[in-house]
C-alpha positions in Angstrom: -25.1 -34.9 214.2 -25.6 -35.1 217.8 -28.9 -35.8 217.7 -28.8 -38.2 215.3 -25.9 -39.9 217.6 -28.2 -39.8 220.6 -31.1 -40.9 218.7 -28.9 -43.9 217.9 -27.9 -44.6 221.7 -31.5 -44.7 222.9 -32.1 -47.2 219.6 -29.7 -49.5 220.7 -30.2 -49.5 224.2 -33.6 -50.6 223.4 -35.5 -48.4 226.2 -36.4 -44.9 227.2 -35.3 -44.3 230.7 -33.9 -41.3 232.5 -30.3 -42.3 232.7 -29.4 -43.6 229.6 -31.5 -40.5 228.3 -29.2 -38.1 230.7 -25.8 -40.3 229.6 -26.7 -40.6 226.1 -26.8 -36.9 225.7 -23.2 -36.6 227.6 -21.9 -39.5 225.1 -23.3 -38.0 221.9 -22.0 -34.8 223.1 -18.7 -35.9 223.5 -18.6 -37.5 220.3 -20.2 -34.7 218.3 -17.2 -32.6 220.2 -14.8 -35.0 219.6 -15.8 -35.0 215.5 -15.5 -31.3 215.5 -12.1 -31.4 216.9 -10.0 -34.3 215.5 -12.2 -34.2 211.7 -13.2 -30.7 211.8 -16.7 -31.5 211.5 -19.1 -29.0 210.3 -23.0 -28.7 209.7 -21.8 -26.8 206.7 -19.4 -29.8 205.3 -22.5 -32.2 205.4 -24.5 -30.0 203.9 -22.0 -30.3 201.1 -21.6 -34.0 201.2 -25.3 -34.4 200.3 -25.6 -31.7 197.6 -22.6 -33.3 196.1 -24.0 -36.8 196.1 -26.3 -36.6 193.3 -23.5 -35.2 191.6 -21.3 -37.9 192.5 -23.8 -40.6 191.3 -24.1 -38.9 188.2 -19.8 -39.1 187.8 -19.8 -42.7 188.6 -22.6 -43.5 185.8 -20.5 -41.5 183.3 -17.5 -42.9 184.3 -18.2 -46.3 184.0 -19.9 -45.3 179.9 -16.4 -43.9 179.5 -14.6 -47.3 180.7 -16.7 -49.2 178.2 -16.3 -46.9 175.7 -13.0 -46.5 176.0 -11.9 -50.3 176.9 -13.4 -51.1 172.9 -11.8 -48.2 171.4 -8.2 -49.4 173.0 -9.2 -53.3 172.4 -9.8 -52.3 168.6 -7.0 -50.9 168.7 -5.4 -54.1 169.4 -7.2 -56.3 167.4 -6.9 -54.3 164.2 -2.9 -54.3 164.8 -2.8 -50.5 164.9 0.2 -49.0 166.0 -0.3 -46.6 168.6 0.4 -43.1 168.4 1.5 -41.7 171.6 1.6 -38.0 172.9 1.7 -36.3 176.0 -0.6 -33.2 176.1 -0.7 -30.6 178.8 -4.0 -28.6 179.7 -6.0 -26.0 182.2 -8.8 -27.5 183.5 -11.9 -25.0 184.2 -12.3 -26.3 186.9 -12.1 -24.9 190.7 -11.1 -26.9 193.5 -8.9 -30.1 194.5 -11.0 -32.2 194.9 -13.1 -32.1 191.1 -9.7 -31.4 189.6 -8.9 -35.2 191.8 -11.7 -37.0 189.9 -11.2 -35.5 186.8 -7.8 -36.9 186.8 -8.5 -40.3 188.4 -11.2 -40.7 185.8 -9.0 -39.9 182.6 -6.4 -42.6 184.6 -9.1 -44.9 185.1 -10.4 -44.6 181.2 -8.4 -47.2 179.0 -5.8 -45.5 177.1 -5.2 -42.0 179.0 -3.0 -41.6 182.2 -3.1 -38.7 183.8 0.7 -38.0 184.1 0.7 -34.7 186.4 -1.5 -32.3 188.2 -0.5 -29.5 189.6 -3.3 -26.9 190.9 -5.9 -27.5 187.7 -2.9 -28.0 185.1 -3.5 -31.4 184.0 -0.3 -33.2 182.0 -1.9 -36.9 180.2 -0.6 -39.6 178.3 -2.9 -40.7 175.7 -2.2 -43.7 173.3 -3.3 -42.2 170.4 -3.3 -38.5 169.6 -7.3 -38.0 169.5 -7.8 -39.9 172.3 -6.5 -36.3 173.7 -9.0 -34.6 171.8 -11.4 -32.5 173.8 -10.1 -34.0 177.8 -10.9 -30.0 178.7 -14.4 -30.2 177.7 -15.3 -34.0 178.3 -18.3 -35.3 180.2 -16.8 -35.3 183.3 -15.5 -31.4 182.9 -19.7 -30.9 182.6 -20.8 -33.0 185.3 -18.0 -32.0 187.9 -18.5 -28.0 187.4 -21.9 -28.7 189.4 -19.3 -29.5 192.6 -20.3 -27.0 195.4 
């Protein structure tokens, strides 16, 4: 990270001389220190950022499937003049970690006709409009795509 911050100095400054050279070093120091300190920066965490991004892309394609899917399924709903069914199921997601446990419940929130009503560690608590829209929220796509989260 300092490197890349002092490889960003000289590219703004726009020329290679010794003093911006000798204070771009101290700057980009001082920020890398500065990182470390206030956001406990570490090589480690961006290591994990970018082995988790291709994981992330793949969430946000499924999730916006599941929207569409999900958005006809509630709007047939609706259009057919069915009544919902409403239940509230509790279940243990295999999942370890806050923050897949996080997306798995903002994406069941953010899918038309489940709310996720309460987590709690990986004990997930959802409100579904219709009792097998609660079918199979353990095992869903996004259960398979965030158990690749390092």
């Amino acid at each position: 990270m300092a490197a890349f911050s002092f490889a960003l100095w000289v590219i703004l400054n726009g020329r290679i001389t010794l003093e911006i050279c000798i204070f771009g070093a101290a700057v980009s120091a001082a920020v890398f220190a500065a990182m470390r300190a206030l956001f406990g920066y570490s090589l480690k965490k961006e290591i994990n950022i970018y082995r988790n991004a291709l994981v992330m892309l793949w969430y946000a394609a499924a999730l916006v499937v599941e929207i569409v899917k999900a958005a006809l399924a509630v709007a047939g709903v609706a259009v057919r003049g069915e009544k919902p069914d409403p239940v509230l199921v509790s279940f243990e997601s295999p999942l370890e970690g806050t923050v897949p446990n996080v997306l798995l419940a903002n994406a069941i929130t953010l899918t038309p006709g489940t709310i996720t009503a309460s987590l709690a560690g990986n004990r997930f608590e959802v409100h579904c409009l219709k009792k097998d829209y609660a079918e199979g929220l353990d095992s869903s796509v996004f259960v398979k795509i965030l158990s690749k989260w390092k």
